[in-house]
Legacy VTK file of the C-alpha trace (Angstrom):
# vtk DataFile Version 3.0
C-alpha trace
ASCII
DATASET POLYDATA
POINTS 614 float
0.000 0.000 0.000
1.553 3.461 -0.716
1.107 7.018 -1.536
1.372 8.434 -5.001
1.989 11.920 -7.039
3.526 13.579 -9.722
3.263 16.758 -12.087
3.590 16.300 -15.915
4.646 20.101 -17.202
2.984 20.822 -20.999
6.676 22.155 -21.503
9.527 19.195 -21.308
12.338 21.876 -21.532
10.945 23.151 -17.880
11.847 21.050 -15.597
10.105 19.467 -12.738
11.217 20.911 -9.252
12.268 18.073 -7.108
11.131 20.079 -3.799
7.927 20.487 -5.226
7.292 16.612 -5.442
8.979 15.817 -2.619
6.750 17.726 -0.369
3.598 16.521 -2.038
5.363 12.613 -1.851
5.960 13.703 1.955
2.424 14.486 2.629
1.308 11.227 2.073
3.853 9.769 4.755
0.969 8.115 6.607
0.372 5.847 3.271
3.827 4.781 2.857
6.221 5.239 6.502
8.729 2.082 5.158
10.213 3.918 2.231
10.232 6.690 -0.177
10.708 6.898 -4.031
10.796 9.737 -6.785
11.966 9.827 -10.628
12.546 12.821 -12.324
12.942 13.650 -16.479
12.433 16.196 -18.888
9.009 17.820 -17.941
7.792 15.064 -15.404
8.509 14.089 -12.084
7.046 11.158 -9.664
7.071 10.799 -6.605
6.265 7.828 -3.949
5.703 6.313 -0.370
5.722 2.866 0.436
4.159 0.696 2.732
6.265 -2.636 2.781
3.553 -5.633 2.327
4.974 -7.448 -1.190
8.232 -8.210 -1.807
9.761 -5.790 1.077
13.646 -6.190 -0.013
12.540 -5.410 -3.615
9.145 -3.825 -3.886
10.419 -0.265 -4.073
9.158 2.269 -6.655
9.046 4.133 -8.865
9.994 0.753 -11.119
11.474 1.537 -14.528
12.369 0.643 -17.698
15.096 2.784 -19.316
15.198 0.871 -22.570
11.126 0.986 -23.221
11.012 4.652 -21.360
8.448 3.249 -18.998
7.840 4.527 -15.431
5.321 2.979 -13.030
3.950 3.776 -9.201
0.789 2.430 -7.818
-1.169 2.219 -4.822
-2.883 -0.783 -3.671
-2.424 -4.929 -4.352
-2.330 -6.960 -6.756
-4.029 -10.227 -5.767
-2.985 -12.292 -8.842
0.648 -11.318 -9.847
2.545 -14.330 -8.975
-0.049 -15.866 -11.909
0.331 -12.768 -14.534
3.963 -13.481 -13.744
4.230 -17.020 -14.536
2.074 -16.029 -17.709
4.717 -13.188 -18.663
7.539 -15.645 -18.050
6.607 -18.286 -20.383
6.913 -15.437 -23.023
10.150 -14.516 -21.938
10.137 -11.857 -20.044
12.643 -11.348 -16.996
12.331 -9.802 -13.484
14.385 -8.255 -11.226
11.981 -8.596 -8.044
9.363 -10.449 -6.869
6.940 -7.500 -6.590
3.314 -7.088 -8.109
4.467 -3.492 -9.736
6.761 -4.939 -11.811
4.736 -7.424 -13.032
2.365 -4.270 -13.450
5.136 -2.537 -15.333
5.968 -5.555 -17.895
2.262 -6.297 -18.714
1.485 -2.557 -19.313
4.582 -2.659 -21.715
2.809 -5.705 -23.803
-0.924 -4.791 -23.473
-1.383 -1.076 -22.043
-4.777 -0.698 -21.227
-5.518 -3.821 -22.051
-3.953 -5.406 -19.703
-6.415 -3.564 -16.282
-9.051 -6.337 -17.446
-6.393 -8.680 -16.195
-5.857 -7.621 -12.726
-7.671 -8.937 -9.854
-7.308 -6.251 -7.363
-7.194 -2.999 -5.689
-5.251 -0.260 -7.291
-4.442 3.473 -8.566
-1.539 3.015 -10.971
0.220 5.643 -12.473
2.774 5.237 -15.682
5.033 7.599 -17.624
5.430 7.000 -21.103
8.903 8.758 -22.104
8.689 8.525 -25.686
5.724 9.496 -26.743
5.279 11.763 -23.552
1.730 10.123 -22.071
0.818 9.791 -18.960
-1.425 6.836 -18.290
-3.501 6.196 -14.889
-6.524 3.709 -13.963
-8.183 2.934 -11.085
-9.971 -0.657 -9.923
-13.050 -1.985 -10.529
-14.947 -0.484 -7.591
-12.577 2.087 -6.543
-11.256 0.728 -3.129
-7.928 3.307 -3.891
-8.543 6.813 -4.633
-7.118 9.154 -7.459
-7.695 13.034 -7.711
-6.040 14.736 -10.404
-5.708 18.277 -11.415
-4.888 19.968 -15.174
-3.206 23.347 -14.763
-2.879 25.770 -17.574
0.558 24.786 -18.274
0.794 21.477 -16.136
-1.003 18.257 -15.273
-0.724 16.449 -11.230
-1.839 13.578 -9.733
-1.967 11.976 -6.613
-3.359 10.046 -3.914
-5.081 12.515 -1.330
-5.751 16.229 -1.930
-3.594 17.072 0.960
-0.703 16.600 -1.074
-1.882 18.473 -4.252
-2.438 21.399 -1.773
1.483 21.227 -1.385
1.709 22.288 -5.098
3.429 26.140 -5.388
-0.118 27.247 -7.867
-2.732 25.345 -6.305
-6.036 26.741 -6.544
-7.801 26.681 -3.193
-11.427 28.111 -4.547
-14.005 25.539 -2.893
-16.769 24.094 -5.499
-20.288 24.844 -4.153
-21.959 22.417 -6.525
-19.618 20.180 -4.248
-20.978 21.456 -1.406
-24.416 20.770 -2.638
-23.852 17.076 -3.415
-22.238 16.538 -0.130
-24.899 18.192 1.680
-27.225 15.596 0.213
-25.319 12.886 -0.057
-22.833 13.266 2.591
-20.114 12.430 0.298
-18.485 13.963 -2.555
-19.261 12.054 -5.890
-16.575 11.371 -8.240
-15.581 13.015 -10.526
-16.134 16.240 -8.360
-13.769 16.597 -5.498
-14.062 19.589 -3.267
-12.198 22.164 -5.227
-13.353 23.555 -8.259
-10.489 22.263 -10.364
-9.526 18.677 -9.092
-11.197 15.790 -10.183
-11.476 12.251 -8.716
-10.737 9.827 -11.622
-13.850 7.498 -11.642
-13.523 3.862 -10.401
-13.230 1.731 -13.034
-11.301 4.018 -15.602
-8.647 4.945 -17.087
-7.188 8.161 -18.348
-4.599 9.173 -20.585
-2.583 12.747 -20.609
-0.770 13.626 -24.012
0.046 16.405 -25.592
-1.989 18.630 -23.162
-5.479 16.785 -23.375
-6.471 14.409 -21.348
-8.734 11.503 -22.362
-10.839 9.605 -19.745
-12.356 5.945 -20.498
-14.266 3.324 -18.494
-13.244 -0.101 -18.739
-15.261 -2.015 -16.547
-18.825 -1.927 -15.592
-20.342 -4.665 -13.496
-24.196 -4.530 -15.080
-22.638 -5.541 -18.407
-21.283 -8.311 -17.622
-24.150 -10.289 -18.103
-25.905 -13.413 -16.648
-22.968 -15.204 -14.028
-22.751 -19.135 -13.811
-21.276 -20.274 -9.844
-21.414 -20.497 -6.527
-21.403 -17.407 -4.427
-19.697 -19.378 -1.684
-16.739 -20.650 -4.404
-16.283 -17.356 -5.525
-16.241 -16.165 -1.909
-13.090 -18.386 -0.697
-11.505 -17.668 -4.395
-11.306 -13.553 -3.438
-10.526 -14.467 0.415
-7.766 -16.461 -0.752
-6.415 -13.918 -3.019
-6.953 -11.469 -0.533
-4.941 -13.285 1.828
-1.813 -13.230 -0.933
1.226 -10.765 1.791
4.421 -11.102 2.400
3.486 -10.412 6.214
1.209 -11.483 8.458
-3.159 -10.753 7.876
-6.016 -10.201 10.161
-9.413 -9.404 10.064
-12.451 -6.687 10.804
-14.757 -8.679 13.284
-18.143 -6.771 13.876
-19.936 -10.483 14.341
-22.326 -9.809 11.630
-22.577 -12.047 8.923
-19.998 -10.551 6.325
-17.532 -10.060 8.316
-17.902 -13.545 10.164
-18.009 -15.491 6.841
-14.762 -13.821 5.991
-12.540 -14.905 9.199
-13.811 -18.255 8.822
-12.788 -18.667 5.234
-9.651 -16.943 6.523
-9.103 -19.680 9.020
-9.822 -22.462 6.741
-7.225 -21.213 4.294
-4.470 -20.190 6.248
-1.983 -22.458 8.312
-1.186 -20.015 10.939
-4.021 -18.693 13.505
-5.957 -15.786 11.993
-6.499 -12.586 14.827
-9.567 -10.877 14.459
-10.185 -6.868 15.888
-12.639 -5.370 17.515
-13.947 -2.129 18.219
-17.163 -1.877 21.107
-18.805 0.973 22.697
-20.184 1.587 26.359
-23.910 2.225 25.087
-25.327 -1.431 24.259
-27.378 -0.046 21.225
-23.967 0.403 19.003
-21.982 -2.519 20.847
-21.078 -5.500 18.837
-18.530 -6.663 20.911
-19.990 -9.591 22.592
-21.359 -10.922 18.588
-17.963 -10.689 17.536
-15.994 -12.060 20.786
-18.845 -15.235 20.308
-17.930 -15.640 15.951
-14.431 -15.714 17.379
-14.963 -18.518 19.879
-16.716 -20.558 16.979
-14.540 -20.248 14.259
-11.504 -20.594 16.630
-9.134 -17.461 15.956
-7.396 -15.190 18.551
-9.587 -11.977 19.840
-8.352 -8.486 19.822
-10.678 -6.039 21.462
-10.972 -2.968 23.105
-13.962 -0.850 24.163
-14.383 3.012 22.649
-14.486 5.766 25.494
-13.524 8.588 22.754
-12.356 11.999 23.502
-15.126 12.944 21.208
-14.438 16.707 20.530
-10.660 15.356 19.820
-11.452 12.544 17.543
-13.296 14.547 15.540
-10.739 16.805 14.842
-8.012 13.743 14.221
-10.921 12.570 12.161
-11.897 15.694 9.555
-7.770 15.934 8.660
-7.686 12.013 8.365
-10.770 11.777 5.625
-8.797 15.046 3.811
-12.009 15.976 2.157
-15.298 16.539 3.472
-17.198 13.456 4.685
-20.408 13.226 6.869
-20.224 9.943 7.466
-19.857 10.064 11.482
-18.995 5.636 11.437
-15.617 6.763 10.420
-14.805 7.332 14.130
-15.397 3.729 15.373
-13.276 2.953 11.843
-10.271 4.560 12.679
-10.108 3.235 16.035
-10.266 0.368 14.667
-7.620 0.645 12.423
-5.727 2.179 15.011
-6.069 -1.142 17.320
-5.523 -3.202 14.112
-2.051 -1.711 13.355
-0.480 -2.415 16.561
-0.351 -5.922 15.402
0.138 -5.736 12.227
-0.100 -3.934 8.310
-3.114 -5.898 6.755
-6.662 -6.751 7.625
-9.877 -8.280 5.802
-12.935 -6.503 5.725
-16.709 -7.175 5.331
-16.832 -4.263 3.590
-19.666 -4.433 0.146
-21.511 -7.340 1.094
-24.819 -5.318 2.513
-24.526 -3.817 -1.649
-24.112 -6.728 -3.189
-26.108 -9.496 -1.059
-28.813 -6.509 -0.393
-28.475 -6.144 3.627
-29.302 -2.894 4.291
-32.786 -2.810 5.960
-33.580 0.048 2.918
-33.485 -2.185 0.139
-36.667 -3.628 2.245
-38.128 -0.585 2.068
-37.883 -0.031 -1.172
-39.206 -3.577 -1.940
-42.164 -2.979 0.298
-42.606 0.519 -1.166
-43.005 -1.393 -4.666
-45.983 -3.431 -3.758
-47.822 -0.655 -1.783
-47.456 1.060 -4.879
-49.711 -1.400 -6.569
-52.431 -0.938 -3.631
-55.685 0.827 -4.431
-55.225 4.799 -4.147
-57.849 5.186 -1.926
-56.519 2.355 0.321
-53.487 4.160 0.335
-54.929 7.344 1.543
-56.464 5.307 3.968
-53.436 3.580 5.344
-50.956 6.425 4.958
-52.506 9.403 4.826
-50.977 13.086 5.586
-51.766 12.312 9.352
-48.087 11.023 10.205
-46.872 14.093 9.718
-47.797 15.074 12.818
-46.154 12.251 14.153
-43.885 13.472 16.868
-39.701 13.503 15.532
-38.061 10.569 17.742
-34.678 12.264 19.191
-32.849 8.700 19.013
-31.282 7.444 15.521
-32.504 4.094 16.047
-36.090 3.711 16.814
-39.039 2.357 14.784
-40.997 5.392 15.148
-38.387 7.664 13.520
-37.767 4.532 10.486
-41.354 4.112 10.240
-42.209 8.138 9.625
-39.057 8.745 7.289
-40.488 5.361 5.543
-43.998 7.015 5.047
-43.272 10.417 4.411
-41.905 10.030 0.809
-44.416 6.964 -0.257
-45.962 9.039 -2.422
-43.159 10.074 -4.781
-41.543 7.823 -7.287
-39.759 4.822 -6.518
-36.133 6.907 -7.152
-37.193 10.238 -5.766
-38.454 8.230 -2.775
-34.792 6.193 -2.234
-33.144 9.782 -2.880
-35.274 10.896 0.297
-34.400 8.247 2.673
-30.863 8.310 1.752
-29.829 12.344 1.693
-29.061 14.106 4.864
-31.070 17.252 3.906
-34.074 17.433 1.686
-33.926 19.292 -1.558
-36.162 22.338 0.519
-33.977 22.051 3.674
-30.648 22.824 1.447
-32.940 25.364 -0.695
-33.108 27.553 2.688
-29.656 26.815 3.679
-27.448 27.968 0.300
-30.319 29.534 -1.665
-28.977 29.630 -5.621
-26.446 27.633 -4.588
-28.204 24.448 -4.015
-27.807 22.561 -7.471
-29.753 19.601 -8.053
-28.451 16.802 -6.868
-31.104 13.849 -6.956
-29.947 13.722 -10.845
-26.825 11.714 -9.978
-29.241 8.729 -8.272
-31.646 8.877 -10.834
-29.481 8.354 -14.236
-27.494 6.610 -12.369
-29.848 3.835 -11.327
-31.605 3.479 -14.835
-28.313 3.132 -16.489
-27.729 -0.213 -14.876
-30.647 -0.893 -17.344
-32.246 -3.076 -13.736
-35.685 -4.307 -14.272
-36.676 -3.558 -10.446
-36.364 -0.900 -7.936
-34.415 -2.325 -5.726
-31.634 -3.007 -7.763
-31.851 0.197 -9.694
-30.810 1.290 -5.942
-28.224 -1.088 -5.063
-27.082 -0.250 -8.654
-26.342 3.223 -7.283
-24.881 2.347 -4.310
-22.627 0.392 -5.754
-21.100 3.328 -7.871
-21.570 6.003 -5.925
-21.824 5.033 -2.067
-19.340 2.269 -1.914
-16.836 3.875 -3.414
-17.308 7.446 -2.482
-18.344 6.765 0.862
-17.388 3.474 2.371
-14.205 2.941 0.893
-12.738 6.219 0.864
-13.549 6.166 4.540
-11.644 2.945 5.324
-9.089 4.008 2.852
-8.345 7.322 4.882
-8.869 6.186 8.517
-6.952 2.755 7.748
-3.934 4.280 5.999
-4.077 7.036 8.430
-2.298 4.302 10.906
-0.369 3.293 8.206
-2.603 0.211 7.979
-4.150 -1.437 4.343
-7.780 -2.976 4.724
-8.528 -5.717 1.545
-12.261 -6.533 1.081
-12.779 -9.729 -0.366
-16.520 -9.144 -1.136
-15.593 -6.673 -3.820
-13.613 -9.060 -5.422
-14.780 -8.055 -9.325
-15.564 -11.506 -10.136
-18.081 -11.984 -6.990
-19.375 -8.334 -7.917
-20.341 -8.946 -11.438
-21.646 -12.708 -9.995
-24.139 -11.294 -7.150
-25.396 -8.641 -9.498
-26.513 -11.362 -12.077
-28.522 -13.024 -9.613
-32.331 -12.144 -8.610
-33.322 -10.041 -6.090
-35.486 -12.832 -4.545
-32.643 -14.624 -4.210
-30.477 -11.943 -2.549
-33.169 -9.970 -0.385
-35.349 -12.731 1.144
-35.498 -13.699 4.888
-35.128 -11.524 7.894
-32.102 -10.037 6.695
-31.893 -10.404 3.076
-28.737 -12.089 1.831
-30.281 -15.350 1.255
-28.148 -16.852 -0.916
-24.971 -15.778 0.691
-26.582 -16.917 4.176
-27.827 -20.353 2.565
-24.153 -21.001 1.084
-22.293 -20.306 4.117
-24.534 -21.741 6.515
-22.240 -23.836 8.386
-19.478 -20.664 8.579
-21.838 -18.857 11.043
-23.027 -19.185 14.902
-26.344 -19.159 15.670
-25.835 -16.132 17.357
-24.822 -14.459 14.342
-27.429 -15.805 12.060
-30.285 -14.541 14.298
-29.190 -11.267 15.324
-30.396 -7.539 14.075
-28.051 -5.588 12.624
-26.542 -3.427 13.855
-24.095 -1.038 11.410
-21.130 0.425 12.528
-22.431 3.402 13.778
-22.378 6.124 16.882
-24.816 8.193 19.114
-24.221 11.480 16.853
-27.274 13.373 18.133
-26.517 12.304 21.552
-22.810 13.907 21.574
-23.523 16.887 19.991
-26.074 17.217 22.094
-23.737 16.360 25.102
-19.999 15.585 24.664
-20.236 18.391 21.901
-22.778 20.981 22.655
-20.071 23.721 22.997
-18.329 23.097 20.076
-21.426 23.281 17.912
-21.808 26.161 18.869
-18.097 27.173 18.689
-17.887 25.859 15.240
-21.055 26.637 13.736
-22.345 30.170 14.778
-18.982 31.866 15.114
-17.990 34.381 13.154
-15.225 32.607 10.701
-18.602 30.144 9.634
-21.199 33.170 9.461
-18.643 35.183 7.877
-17.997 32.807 4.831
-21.169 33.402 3.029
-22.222 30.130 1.993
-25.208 29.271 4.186
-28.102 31.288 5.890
-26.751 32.098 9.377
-30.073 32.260 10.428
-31.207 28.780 8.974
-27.649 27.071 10.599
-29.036 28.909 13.936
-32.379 27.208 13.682
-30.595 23.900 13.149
-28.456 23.763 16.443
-30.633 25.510 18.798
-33.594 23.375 17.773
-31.151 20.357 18.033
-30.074 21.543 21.515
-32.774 22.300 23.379
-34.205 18.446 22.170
-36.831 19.925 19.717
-35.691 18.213 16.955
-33.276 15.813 15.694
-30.731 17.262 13.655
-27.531 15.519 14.309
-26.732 14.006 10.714
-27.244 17.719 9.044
-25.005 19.085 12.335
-22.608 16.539 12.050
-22.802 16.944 7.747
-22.158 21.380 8.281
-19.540 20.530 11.305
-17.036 18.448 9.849
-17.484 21.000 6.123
-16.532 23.976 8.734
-13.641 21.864 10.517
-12.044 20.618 7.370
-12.085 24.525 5.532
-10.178 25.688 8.326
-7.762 21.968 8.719
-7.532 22.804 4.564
-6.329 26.748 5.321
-2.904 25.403 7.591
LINES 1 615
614 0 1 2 3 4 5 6 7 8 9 10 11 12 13 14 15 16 17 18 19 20 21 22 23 24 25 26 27 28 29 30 31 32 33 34 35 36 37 38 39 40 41 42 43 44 45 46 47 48 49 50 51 52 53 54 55 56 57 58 59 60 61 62 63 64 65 66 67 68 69 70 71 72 73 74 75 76 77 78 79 80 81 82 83 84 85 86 87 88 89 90 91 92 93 94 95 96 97 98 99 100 101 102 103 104 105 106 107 108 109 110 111 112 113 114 115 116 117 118 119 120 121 122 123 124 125 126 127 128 129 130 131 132 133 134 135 136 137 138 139 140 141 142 143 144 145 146 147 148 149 150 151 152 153 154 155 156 157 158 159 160 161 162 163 164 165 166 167 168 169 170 171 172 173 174 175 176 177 178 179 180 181 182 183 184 185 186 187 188 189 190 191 192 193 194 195 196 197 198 199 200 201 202 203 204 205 206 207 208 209 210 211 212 213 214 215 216 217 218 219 220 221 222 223 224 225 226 227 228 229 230 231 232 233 234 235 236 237 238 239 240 241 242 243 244 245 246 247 248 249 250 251 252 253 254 255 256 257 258 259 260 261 262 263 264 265 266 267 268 269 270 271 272 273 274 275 276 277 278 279 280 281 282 283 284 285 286 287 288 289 290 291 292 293 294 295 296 297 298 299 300 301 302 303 304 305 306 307 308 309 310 311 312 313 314 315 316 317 318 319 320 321 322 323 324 325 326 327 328 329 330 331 332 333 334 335 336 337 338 339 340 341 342 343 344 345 346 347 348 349 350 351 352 353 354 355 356 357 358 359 360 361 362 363 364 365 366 367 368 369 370 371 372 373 374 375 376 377 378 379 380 381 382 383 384 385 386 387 388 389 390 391 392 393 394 395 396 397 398 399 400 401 402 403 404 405 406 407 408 409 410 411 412 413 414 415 416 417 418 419 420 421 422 423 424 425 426 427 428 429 430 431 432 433 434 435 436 437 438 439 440 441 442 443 444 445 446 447 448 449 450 451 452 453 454 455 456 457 458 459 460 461 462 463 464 465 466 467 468 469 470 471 472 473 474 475 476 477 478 479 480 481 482 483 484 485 486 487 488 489 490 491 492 493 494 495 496 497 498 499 500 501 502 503 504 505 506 507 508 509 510 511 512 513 514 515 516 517 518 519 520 521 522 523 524 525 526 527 528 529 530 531 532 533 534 535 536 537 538 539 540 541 542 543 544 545 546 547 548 549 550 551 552 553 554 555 556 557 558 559 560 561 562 563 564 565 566 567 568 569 570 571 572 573 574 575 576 577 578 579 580 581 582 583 584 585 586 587 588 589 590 591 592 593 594 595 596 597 598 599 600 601 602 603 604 605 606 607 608 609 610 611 612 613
């Protein structure tokens, strides 16, 4: 796992200044602490940290080839190498090293962009074409490693995490308030936005090529075509575990004791020959603990327990937290992440998530919704009116996250939109006429994204139209960008076998019925790996990995909301209604209302423009 930049000038004659890319290679040091690397020619310079998990005597980079002008750094793992390899071997090829970006380098030289429909993997590569000055970069199938660019007037840069474009001498710190309007809704910032108005997240599952001062961008995977998938879910399963397991040092696992995460510690321990240690994260309140779950998978699979229970300085992990993510992100289960991942890396570099199985195997207790949605659509009208009439909108606002009254009214209030509009309302943090009032013309529209989105999966029901969308949009903007920035933060690389390509393309082939029905949806994944799970596991709610937002900023935080929030540096930046942000925390305060995910959504926006100023 590493940390990756570099400028391309338009100019070769002016050169690249090595200070320059060493101080945007430097602040990535958290991605890479084992090593660093930089290459510099005419017009173009790369630069590189490394995190030692392949091939640590001779896994360094940037890896070249003089003769064919070809330079290479990537970020992430390549699960299948030692095959492509063997492959490249056989047709004569010769290595130096026993690393994966070598074997990256020599199969870009025979196939270029061929050659990403080869790789089984997670990855942001990078390569420098000499002769023909091109710069070629591509990121993995669901975009588990990140890649923000940026194309200057005279000059083109890459790299892993903003915070090191920001180290560049003409970088352009004007904030995008379409941005800003997508994140307020979504809580995330879609690719290819990024925060700033002029850097660009490069898509998961393309590639793009820089010559001659235009730069072409290209998809070259896309699960929904891949068409009707032969196999067994549970085969596939042990295949990605297994190739997830592929380190020259020692692997552990994410253990929450749900179902994903169990099945993947118990493949682990079937496949490996030394005992597998599984983490743990658990809280004091019992409504977000799933300590005891996991410490009882543990017991029945038979690997060593690592836990530890959460009493967070909350005010100061928030503030860790908002620098670790490096761009905006309301997602407040990135807390109990990165202490995680802290726990996790005082044993070792590398651990297994559950990470993508609620998208693919349909877990999440929305995609119920949304099924049940579907068939009251087809009740009578007047029934309807009847059943779920304008009345529970004076249903009193619950002031606890997870209660059926509060599901139940969010769950009613949009029935009578359209099945997308409706998902786009139970998913966004604040309604279309909540972010109206709060940036005025600045509020763009945002529910576009989910709805073209959804249909171009070309799904034949609602609930995979929004699955579809998770899939390219929440998973990879959201989930794995936070386990991306809170793992690597401690210098730590999460793998998540369920997003495994070949499973991806598999579980979105199969029917809904068979991935939604039961309890707790996942049928077929439960049904397959029956004999993986306790009892205890199989019959449990779920849970998520979540925390008492409204509760702290209510409590633990009340101060600095209002610190952060109605100050004058936030009033005084012009891009929301003081008097509408007002409403929002006193209302929230004083137990009115529950407002802690739009808090939460405006606090960590206000923490990270002043983090970004430093």
């Amino acid at each position: 796992m590493c940390g990756i930049c570099g400028i391309i000038n338009h100019d070769p004659a002016r050169p690249v200044q090595p200070e320059e890319i060493r101080a945007m290679r430097d602040a990535l040091a958290h991605r890479g602490p084992d090593d660093t690397g930089e290459w510099f020619g005419p017009g173009a310079g790369l630069g590189h940290r490394w995190l030692a998990i392949i091939d640590p005597e001779g896994g360094h980079q940037p890896v070249s080839d003089d003769r064919a002008g070809l330079h290479l750094i990537f970020n992430g793992e390549i699960y299948n190498h030692r095959e492509l390899r063997e492959e490249l071997e056989k047709d004569g090829v010769e290595f130096r090293t026993k690393s994966d970006s070598e074997v990256l380098l020599r199969l870009f030289e025979r196939d270029r962009e061929r050659m990403l429909g080869r790789l089984v993997g997670m990855f942001a590569i990078a390569v420098w074409d000499e002769k023909d000055r091109s710069l070629f970069l591509a990121r993995d199938h669901i975009g588990q490693k990140p890649l923000y660019y940026r194309h200057g007037a005279d000059r083109f840069a890459f790299a892993s995490e903003l915070k090191s474009l920001r180290r560049m001498s003409d970088f352009d710190e004007n904030v995008s308030r379409s941005a800003i309007s997508f994140y307020l809704s979504y809580q995330y910032v879609p690719h290819p936005l990024s925060i700033y108005e002029n850097v660009f997240k490069l898509p998961p599952a393309h590639y793009a090529v820089f010559r001659d001062g235009a730069l072409c961008v290209e998809r070259w995977w896309n699960p929904f075509d891949a068409g009707a998938k032969s196999g067994s879910v549970r085969e596939t399963l042990e295949k990605a575990v297994e190739a997830c397991m592929v380190s020259d040092v020692p692997v552990g696992s994410f253990l929450s004791g749900g179902i994903d995460s169990t099945i993947v510690t118990a493949l682990m321990a079937a496949k490996s020959e030394k005992k597998i240690t599984a983490f743990n994260i658990g809280f004091d309140e019992p409504e977000y603990d799933e300590s005891g779950y996991a410490r009882q998978a543990a017991d029945y699979i038979g690997v060593e327990f690592v836990g530890d229970v959460a009493r967070p300085n909350v005010p100061e992990a928030f503030r860790r937290l908002v620098d670790d993510l490096d761009e905006p992100m309301a997602d407040s289960s990135a807390i109990p992440m990165s202490l995680l991942s802290g726990l996790t890396s005082g044993h070792g570099k590398v651990a297994l998530s559950g990470d993508g199985g609620d998208e693919l195997f349909l877990g999440y207790p929305r995609y119920k919704a949304v099924a049940l949605a579907a068939r009251i659509d087809r009740m009578p009208r007047f029934l309807r009116r009847i059943l779920f009439g304008g009345f529970w909108k004076f249903v009193p606002e619950s002031l606890e996250q997870k209660t059926f009254r509060r599901r139940l009214k969010r769950f009613v209030s949009a029935l009578a939109m359209e099945p997308m509009r409706r998902y786009y309302e139970w998913i966004t943090i604040f309604s279309d006429e909540q972010k109206a009032a709060l940036m005025g013309a600045d509020a763009t529209d945002t529910f576009g994204l989910l709805r073209d989105s959804a249909y171009a999966a070309r799904c034949s029901d609602d609930v995979s139209k929004a699955a579809a969308f998770d899939i390219e949009y929440y998973l990879p903007c959201d989930l794995m960008a936070k386990v991306d920035r809170t793992s690597m933060a401690h210098s730590l690389e999460v793998r998540a076998p369920f997003l495994d390509h070949r499973l991806v393309e598999l579980a979105v082939s199969l029917s809904v019925k068979d991935r939604l029905r039961g309890e707790g949806g996942k049928f077929v994944l439960r049904k397959e790996c029956d004999d993986l799970l306790p009892r205890c596991t199989v019959n449990r709610p779920k849970m998520g990995f979540g925390v008492p937002v409204g509760r702290w900023l209510r409590e633990d935080m009340a101060e600095m909301v209002r610190d952060i929030l109605l100050d004058s540096t936030s009033c005084g930046r012009g891009l929301f209604d003081a008097r509408c942000v007002e409403n929002l925390v006193l209302m929230h305060l004083k137990g009115r209302a529950d407002n802690g995910a739009a808090l939460w959504a405006l606090m960590c926006l206000e923490w990270w423009m002043r983090a970004a100023k430093k």
